[in-house]
C-alpha positions as CSV (number, residue, x, y, z in Angstrom):
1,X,0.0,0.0,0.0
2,X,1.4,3.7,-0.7
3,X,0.7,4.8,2.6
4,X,3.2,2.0,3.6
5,X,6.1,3.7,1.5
6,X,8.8,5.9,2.2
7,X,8.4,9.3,1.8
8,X,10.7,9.9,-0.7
9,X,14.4,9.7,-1.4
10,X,16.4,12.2,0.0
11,X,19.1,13.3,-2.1
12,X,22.1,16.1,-1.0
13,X,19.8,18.7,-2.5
14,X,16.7,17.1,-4.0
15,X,14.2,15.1,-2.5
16,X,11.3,12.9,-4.7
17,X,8.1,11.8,-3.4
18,X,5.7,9.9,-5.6
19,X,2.0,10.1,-5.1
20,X,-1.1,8.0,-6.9
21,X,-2.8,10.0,-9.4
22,X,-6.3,11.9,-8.8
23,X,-7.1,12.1,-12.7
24,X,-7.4,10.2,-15.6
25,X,-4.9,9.4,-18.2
26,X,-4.9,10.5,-21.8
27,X,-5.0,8.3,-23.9
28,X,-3.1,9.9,-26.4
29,X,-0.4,12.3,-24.4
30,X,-0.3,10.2,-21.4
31,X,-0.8,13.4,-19.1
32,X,-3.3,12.6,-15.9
33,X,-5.9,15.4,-16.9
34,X,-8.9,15.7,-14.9
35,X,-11.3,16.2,-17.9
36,X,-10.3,13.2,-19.3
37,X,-13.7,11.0,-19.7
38,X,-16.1,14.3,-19.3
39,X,-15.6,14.7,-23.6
40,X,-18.6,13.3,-25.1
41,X,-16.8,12.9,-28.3
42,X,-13.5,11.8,-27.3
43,X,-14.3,10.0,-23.8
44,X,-10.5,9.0,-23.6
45,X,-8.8,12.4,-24.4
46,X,-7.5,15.3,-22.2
47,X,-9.0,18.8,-23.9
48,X,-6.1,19.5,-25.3
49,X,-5.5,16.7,-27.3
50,X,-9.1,16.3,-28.1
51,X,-8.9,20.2,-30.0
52,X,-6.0,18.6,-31.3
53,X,-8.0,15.6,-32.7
54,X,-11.3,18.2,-33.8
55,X,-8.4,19.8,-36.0
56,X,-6.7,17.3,-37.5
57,X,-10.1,15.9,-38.2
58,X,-11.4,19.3,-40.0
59,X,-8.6,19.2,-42.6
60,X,-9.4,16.0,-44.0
């Protein structure tokens, strides 16, 4: 379980902590959005990659 983990590493000047997402992933860019699966047309997409999609999709 992650609240069994360390806190982090602690490096001389850095320290990194890893948490369990709150959001969905994209799909296509792989970014934990929040939005992602509130698009009607693109249920998998973030908004930005979803405009990016609408675009692409116009031109052709």
């Amino acid at each position: 379980p992650i609240d069994s983990a360390n806190n982090g590493e602690i490096f001389e000047k850095l320290s990194i902590k890893t948490s369990v997402a709150d959001s969905n992933k994209c799909d296509r860019c792989w970014n934990y959005r929040k939005e992602v699966g509130k698009i009607e047309k693109y249920p998998t997409l973030c908004n930005r990659c979803a405009e990016v999609i609408e675009e692409v999709e116009s031109q052709t």
